[in-house]
CHARMM-style PDB file with segment names, atoms N, HN, CA, C and O in Angstrom:
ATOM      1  N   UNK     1    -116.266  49.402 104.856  1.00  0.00      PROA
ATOM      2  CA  UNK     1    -115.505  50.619 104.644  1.00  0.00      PROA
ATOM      3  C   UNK     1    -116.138  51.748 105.454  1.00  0.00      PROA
ATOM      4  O   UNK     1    -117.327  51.828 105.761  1.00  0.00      PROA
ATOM      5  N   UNK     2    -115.256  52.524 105.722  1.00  0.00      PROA
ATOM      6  HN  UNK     2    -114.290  52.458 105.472  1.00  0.00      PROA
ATOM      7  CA  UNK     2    -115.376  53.689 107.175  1.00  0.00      PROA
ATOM      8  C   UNK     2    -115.333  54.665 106.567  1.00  0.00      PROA
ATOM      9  O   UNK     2    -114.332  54.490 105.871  1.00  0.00      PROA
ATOM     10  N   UNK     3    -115.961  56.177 106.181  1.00  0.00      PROA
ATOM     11  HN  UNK     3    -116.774  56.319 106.746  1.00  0.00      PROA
ATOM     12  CA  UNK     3    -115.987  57.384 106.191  1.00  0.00      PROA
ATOM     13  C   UNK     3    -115.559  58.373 107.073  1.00  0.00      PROA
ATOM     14  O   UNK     3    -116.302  58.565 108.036  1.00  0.00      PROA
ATOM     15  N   UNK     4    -114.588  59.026 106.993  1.00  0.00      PROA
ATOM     16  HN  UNK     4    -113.985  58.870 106.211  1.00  0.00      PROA
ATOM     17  CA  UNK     4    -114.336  59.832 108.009  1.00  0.00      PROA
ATOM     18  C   UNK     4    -113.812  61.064 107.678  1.00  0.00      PROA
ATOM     19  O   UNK     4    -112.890  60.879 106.884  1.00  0.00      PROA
ATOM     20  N   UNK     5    -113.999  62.465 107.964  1.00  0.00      PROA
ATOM     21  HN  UNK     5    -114.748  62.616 108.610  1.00  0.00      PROA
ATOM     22  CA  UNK     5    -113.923  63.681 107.808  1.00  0.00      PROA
ATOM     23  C   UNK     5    -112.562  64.298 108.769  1.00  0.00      PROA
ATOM     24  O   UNK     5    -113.097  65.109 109.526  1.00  0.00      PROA
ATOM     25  N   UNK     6    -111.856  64.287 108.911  1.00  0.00      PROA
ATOM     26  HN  UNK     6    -111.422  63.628 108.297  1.00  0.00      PROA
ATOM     27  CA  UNK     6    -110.875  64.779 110.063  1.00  0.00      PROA
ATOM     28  C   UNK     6    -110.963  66.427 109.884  1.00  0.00      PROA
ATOM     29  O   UNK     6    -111.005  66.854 108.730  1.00  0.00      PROA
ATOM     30  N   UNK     7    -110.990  67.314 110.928  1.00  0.00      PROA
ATOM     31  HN  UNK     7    -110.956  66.967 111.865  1.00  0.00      PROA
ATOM     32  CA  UNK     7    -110.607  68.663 110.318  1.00  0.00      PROA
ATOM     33  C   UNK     7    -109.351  68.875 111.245  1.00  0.00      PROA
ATOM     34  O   UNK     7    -109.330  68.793 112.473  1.00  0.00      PROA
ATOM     35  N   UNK     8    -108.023  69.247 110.156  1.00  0.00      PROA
ATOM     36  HN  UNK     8    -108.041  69.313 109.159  1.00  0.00      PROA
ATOM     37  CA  UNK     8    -107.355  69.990 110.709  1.00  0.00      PROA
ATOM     38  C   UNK     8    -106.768  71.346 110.589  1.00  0.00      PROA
ATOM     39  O   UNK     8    -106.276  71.947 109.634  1.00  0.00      PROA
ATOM     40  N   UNK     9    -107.002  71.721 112.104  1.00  0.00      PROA
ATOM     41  HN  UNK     9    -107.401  71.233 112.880  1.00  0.00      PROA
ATOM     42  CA  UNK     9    -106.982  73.314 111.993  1.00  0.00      PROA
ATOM     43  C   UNK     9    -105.675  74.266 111.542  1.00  0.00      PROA
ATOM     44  O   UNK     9    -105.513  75.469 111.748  1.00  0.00      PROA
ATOM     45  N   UNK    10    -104.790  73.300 110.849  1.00  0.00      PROA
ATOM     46  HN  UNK    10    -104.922  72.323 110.682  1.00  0.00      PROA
ATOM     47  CA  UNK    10    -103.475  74.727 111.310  1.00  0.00      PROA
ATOM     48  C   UNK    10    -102.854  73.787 110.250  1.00  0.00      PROA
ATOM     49  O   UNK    10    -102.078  72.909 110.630  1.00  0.00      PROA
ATOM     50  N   UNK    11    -103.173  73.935 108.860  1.00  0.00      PROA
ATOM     51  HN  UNK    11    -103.802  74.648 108.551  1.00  0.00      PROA
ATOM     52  CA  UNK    11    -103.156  73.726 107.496  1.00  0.00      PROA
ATOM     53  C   UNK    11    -102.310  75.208 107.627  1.00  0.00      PROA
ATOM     54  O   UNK    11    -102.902  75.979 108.381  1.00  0.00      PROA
ATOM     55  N   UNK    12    -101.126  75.730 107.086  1.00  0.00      PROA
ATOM     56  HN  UNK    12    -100.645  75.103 106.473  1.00  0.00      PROA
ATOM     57  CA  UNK    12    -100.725  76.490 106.444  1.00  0.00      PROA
ATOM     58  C   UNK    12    -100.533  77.303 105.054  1.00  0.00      PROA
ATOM     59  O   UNK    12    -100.342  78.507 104.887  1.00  0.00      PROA
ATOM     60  N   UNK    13    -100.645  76.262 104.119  1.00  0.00      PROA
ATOM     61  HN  UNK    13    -100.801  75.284 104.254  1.00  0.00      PROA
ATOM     62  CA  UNK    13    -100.067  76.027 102.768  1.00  0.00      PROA
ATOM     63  C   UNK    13    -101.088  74.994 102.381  1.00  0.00      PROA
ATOM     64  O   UNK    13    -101.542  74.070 103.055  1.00  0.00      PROA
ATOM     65  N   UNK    14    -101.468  75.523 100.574  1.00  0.00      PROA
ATOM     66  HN  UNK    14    -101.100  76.274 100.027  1.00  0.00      PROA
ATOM     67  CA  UNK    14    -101.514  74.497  99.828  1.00  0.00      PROA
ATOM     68  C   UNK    14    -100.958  73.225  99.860  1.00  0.00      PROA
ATOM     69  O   UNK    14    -101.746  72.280  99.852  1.00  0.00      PROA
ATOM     70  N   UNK    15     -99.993  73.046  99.889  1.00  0.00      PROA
ATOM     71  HN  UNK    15     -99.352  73.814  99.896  1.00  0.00      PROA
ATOM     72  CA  UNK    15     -98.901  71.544 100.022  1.00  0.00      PROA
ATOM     73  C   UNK    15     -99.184  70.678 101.409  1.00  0.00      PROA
ATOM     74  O   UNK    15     -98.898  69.493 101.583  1.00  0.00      PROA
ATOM     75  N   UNK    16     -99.818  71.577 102.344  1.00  0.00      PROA
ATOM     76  HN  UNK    16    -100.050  72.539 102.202  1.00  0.00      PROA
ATOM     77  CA  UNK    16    -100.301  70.275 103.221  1.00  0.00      PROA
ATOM     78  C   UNK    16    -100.992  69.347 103.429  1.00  0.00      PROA
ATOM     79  O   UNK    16    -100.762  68.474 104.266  1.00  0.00      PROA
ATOM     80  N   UNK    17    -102.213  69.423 102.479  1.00  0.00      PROA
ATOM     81  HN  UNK    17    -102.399  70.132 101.799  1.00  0.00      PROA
ATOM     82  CA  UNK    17    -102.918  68.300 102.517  1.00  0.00      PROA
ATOM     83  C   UNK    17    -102.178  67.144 101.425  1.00  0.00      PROA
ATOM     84  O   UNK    17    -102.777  66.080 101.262  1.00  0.00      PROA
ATOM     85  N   UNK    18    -100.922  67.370 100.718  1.00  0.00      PROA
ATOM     86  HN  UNK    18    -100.435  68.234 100.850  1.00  0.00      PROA
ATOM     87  CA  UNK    18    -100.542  66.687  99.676  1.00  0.00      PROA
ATOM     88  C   UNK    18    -100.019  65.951 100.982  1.00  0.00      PROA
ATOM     89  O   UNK    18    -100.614  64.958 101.400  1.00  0.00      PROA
ATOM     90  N   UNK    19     -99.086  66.369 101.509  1.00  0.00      PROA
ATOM     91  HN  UNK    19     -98.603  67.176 101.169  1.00  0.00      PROA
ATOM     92  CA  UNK    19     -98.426  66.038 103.029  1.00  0.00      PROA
ATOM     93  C   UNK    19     -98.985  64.968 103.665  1.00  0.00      PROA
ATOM     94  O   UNK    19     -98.296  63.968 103.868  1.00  0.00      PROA
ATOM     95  N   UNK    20    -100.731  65.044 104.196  1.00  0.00      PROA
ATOM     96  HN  UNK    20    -101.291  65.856 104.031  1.00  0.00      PROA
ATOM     97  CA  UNK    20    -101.004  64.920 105.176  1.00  0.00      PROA
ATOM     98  C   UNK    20    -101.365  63.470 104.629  1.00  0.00      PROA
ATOM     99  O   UNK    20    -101.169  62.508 105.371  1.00  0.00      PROA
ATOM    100  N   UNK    21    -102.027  63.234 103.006  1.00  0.00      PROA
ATOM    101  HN  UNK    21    -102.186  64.015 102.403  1.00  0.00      PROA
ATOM    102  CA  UNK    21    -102.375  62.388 102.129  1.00  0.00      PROA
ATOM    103  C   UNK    21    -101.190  61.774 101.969  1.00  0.00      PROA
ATOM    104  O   UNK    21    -101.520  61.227 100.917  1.00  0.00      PROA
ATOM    105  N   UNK    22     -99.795  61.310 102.175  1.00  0.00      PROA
ATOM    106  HN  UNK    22     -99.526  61.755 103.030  1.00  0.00      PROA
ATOM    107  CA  UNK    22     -98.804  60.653 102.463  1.00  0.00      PROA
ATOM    108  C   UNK    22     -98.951  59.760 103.151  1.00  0.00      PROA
ATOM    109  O   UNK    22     -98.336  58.735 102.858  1.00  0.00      PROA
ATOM    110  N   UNK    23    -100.008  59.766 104.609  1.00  0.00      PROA
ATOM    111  HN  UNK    23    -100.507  60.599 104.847  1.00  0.00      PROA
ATOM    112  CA  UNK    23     -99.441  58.840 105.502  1.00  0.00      PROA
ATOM    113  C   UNK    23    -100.663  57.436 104.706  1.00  0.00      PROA
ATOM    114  O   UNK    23    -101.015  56.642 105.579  1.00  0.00      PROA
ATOM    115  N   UNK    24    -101.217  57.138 103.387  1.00  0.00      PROA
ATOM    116  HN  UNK    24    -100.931  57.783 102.678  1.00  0.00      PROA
ATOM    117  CA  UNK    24    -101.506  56.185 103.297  1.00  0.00      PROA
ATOM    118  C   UNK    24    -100.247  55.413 102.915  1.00  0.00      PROA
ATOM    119  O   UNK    24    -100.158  54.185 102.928  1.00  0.00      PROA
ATOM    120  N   UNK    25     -99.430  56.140 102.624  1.00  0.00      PROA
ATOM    121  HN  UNK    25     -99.502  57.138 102.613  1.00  0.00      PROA
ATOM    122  CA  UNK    25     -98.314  54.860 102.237  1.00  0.00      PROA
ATOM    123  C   UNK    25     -97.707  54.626 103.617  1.00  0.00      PROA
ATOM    124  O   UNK    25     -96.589  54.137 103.454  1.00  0.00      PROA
ATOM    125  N   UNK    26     -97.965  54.761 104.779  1.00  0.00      PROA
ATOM    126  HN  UNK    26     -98.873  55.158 104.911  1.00  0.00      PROA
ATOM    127  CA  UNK    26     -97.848  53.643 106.544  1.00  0.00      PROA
ATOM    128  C   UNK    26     -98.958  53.577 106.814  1.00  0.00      PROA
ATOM    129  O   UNK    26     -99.064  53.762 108.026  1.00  0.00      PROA
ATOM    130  N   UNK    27     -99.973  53.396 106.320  1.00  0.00      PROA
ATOM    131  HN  UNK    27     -99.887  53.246 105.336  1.00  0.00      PROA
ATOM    132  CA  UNK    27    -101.021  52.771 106.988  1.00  0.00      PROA
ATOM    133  C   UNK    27    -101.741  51.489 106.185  1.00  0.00      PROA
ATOM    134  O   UNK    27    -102.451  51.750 105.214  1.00  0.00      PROA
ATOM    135  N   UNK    28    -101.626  50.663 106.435  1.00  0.00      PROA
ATOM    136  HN  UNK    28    -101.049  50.451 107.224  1.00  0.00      PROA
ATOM    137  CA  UNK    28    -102.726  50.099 105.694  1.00  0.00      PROA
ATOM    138  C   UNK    28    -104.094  49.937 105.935  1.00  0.00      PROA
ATOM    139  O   UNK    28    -104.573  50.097 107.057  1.00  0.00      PROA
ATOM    140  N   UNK    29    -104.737  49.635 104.974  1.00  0.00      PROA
ATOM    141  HN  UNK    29    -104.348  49.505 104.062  1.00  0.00      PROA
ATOM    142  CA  UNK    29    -106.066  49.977 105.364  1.00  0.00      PROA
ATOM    143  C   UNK    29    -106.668  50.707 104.647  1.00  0.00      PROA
ATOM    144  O   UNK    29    -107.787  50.375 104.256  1.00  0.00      PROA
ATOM    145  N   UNK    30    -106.084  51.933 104.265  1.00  0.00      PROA
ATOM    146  HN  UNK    30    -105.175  52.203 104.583  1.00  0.00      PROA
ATOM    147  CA  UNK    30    -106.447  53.697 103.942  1.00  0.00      PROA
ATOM    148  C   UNK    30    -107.057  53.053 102.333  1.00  0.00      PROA
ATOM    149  O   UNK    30    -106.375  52.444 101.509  1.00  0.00      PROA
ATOM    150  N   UNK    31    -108.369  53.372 102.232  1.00  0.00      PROA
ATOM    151  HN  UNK    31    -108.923  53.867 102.901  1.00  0.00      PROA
ATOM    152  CA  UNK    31    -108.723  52.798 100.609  1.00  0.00      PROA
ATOM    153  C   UNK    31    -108.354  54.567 100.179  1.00  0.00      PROA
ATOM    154  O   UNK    31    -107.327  54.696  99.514  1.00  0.00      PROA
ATOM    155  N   UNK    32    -109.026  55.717 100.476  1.00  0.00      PROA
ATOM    156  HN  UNK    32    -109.861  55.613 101.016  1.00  0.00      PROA
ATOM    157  CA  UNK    32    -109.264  56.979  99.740  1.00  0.00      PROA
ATOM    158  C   UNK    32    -108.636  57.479 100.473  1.00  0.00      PROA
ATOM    159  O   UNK    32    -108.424  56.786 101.469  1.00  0.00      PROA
ATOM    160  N   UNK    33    -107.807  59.250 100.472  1.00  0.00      PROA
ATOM    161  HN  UNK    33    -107.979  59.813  99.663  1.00  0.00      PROA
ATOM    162  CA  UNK    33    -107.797  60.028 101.280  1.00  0.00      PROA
ATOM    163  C   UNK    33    -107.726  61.020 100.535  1.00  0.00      PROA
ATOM    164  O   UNK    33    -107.433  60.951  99.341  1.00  0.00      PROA
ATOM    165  N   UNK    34    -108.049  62.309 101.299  1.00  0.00      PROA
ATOM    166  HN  UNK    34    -108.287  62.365 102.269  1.00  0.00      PROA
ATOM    167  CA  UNK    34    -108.021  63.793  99.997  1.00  0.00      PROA
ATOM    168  C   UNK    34    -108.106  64.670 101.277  1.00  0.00      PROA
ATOM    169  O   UNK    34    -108.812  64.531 102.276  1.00  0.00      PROA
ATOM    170  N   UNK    35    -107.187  65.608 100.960  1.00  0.00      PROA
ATOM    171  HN  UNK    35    -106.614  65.721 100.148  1.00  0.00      PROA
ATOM    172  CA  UNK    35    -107.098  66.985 101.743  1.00  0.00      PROA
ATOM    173  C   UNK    35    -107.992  67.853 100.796  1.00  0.00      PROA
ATOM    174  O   UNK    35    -108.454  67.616  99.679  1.00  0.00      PROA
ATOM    175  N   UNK    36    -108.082  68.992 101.664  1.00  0.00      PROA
ATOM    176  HN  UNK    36    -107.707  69.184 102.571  1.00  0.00      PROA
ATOM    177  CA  UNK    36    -108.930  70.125 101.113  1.00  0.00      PROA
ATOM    178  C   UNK    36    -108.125  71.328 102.205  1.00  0.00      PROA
ATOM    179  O   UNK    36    -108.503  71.506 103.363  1.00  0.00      PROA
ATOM    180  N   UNK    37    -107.161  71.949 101.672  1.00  0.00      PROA
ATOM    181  HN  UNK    37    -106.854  71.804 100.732  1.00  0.00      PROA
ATOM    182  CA  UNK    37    -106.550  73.082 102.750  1.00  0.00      PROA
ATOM    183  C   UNK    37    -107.734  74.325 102.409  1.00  0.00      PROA
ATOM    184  O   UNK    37    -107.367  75.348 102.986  1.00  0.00      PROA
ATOM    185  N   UNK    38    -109.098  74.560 101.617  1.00  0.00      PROA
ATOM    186  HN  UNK    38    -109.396  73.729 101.148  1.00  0.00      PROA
ATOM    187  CA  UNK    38    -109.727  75.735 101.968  1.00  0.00      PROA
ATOM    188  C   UNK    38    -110.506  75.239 103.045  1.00  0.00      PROA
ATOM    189  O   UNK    38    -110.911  76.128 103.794  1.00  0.00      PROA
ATOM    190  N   UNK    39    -111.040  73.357 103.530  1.00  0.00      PROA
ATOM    191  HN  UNK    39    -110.711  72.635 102.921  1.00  0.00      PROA
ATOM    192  CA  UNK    39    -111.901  73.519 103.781  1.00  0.00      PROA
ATOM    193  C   UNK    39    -111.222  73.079 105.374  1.00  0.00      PROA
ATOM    194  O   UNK    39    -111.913  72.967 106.387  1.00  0.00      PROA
ATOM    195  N   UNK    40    -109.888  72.892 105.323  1.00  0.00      PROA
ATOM    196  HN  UNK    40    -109.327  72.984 104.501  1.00  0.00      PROA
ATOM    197  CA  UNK    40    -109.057  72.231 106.472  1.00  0.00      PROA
ATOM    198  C   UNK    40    -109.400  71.352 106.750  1.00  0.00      PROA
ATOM    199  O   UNK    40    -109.460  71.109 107.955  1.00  0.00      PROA
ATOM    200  N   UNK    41    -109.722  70.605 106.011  1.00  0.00      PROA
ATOM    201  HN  UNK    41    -109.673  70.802 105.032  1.00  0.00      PROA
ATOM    202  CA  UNK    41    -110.132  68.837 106.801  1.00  0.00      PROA
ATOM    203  C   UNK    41    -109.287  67.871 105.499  1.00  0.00      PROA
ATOM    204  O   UNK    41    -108.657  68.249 104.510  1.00  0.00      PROA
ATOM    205  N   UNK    42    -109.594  66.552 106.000  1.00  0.00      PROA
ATOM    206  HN  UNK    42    -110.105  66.245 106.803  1.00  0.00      PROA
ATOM    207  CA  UNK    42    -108.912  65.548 105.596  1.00  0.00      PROA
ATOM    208  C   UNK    42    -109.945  64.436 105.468  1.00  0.00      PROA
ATOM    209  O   UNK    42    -110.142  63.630 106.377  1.00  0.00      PROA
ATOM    210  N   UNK    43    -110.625  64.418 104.259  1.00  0.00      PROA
ATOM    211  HN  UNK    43    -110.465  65.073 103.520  1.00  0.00      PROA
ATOM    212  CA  UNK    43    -111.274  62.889 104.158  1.00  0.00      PROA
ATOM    213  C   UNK    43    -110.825  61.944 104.023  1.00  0.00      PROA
ATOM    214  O   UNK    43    -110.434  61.891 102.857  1.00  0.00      PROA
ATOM    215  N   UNK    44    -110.506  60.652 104.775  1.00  0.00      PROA
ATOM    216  HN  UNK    44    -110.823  60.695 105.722  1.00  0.00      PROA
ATOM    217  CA  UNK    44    -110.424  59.200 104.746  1.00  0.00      PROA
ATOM    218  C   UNK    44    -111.328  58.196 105.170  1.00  0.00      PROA
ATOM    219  O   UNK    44    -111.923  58.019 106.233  1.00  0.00      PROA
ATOM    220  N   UNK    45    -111.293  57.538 104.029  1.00  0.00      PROA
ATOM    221  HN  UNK    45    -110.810  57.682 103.166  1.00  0.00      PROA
ATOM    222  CA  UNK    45    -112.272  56.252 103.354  1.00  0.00      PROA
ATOM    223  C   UNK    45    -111.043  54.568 104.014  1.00  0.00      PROA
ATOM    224  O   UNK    45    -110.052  54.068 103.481  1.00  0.00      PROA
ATOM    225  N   UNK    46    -111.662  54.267 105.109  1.00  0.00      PROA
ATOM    226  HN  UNK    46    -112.467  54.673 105.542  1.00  0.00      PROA
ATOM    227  CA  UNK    46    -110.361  53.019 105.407  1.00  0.00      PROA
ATOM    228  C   UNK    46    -111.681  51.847 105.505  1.00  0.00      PROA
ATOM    229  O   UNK    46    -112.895  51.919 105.314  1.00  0.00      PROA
ATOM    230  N   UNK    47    -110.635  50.645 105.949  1.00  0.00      PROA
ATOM    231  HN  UNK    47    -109.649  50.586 106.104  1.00  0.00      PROA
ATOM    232  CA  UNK    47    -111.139  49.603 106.600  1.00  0.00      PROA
ATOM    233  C   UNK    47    -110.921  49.455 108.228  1.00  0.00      PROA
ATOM    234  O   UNK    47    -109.789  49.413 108.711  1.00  0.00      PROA
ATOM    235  N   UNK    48    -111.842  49.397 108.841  1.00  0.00      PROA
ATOM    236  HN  UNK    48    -112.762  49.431 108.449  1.00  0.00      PROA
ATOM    237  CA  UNK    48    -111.336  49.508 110.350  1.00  0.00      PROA
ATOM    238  C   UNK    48    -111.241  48.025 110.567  1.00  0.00      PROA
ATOM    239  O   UNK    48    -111.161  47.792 111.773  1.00  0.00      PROA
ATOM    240  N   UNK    49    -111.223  46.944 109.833  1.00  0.00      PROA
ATOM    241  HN  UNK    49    -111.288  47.133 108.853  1.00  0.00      PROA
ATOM    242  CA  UNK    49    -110.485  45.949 109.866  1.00  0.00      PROA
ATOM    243  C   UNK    49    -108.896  45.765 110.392  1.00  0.00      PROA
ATOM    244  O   UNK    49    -108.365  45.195 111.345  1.00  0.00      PROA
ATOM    245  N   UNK    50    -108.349  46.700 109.043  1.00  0.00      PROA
ATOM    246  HN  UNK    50    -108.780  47.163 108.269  1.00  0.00      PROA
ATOM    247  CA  UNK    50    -106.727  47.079 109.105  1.00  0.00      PROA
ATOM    248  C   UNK    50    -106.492  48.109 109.369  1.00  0.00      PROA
ATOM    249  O   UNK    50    -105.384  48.390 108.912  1.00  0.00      PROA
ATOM    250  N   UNK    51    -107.099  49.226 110.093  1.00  0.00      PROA
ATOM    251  HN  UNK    51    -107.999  48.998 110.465  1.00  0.00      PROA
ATOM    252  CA  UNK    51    -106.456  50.463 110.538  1.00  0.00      PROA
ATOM    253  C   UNK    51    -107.772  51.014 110.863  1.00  0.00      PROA
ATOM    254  O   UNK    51    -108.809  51.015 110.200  1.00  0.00      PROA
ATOM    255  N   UNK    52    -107.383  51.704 112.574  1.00  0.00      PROA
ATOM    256  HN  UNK    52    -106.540  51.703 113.112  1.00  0.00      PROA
ATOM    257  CA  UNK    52    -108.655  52.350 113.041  1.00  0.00      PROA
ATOM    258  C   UNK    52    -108.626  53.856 113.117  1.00  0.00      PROA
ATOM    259  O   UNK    52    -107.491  54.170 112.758  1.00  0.00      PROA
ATOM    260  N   UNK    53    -108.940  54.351 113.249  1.00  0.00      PROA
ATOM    261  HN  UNK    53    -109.862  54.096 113.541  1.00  0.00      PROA
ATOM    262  CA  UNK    53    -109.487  55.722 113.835  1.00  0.00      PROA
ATOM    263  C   UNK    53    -108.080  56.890 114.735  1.00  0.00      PROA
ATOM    264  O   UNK    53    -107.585  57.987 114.474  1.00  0.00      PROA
ATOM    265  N   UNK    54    -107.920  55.940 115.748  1.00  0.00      PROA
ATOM    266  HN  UNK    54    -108.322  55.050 115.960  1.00  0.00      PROA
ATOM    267  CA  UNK    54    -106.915  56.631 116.587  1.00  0.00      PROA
ATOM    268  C   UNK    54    -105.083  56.176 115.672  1.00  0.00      PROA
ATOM    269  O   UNK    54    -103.970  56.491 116.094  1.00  0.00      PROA
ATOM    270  N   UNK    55    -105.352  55.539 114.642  1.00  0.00      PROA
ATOM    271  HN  UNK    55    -106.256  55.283 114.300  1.00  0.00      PROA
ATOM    272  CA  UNK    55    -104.272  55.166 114.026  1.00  0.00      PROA
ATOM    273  C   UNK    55    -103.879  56.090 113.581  1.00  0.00      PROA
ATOM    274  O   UNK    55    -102.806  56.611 113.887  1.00  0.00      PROA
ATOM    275  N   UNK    56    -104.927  56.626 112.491  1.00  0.00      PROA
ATOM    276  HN  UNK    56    -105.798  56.203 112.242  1.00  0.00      PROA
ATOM    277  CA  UNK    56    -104.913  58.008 111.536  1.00  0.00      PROA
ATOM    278  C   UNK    56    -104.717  59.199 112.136  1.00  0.00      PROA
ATOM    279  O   UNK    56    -104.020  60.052 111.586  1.00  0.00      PROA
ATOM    280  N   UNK    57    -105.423  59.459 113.586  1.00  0.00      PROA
ATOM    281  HN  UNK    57    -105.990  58.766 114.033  1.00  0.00      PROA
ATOM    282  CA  UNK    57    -105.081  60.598 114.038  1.00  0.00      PROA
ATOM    283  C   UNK    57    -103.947  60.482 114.302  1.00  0.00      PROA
ATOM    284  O   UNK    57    -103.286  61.300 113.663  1.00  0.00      PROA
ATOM    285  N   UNK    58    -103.103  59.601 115.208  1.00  0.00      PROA
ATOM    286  HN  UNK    58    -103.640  58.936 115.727  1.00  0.00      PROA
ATOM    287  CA  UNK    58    -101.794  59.622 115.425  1.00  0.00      PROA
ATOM    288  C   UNK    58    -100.948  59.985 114.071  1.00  0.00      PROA
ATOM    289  O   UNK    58    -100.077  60.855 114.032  1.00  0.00      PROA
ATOM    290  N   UNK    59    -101.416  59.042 112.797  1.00  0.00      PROA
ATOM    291  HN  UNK    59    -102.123  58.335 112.829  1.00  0.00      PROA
ATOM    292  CA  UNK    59    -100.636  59.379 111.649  1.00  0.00      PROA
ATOM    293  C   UNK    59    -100.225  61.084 111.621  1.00  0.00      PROA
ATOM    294  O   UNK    59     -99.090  61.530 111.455  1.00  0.00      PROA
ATOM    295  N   UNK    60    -101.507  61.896 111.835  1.00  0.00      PROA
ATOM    296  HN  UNK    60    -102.430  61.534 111.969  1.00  0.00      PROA
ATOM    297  CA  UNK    60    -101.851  63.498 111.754  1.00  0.00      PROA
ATOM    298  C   UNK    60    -101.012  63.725 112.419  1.00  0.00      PROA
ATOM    299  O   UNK    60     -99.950  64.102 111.923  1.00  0.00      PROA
ATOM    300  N   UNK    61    -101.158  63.586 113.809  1.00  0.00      PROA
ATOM    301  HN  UNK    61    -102.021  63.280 114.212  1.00  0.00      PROA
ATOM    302  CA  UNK    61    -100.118  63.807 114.801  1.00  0.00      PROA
ATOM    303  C   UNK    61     -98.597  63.863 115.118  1.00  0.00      PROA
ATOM    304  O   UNK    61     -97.934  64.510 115.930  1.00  0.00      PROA
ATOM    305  N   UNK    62     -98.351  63.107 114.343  1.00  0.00      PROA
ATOM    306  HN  UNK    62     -98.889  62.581 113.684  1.00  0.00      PROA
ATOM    307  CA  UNK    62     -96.703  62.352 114.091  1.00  0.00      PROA
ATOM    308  C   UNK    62     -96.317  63.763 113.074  1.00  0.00      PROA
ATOM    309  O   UNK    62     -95.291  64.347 113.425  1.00  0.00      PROA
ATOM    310  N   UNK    63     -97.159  64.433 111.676  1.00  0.00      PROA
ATOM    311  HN  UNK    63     -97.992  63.959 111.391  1.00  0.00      PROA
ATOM    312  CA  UNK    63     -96.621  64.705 111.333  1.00  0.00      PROA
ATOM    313  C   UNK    63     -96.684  66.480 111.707  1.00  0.00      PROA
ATOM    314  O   UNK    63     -96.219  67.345 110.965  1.00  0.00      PROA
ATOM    315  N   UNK    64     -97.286  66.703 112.862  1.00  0.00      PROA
ATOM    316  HN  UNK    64     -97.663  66.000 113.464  1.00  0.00      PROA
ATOM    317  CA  UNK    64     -97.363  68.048 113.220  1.00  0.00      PROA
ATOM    318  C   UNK    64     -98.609  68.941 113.099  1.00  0.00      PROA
ATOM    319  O   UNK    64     -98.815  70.154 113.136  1.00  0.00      PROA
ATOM    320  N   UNK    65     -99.553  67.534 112.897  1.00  0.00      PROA
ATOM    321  HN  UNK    65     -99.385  66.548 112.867  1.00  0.00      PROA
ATOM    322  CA  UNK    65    -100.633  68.907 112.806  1.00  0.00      PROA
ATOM    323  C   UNK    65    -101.989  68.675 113.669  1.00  0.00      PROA
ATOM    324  O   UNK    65    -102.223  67.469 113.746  1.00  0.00      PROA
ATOM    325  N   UNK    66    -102.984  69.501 114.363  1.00  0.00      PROA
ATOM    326  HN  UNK    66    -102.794  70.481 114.301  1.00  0.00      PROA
ATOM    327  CA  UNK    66    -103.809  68.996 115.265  1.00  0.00      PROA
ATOM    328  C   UNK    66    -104.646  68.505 114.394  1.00  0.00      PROA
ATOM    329  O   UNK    66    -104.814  68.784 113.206  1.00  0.00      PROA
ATOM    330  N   UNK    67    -105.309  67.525 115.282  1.00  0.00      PROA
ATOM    331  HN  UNK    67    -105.173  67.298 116.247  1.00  0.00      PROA
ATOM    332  CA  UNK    67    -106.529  67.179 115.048  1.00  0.00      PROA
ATOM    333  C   UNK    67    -107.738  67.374 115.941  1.00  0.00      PROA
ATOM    334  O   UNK    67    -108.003  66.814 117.005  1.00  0.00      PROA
ATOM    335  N   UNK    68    -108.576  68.522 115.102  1.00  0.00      PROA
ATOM    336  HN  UNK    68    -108.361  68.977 114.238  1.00  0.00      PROA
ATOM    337  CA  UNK    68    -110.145  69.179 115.553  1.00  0.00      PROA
ATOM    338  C   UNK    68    -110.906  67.865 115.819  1.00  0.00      PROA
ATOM    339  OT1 UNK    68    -112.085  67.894 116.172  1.00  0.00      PROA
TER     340      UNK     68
END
């Protein structure tokens, strides 16, 4: 299992990290994920077995938001 911190910068709203914590239901892999919009990042806990790194950012990506 993989630890990973994503920060993204251009969080608007409370409701985006609920948002951003969505894309475990298309990814598999994703064991944990948790937004934090004070701290703008995105922790995910995966298997890089079933889903890597540039997967998740794309996930971010797809839905409009950068990834720091």
């Amino acid at each position: 299992m993989t630890k990973k911190t994503f920060k993204i910068t251009d969080m608007h709203c409370p409701s985006c990290p609920m948002r951003l914590e969505g894309i475990e239901d298309s990814l598999p892999g994703i064991h944990k994920i948790r937004g934090s919009y004070q701290k703008q990042n995105l922790e995910v806990e995966f298997d890089e077995a079933l889903v890597s790194e540039d997967q998740i950012r794309g996930a971010i990506q797809k839905l409009g938001y950068t990834v720091g």
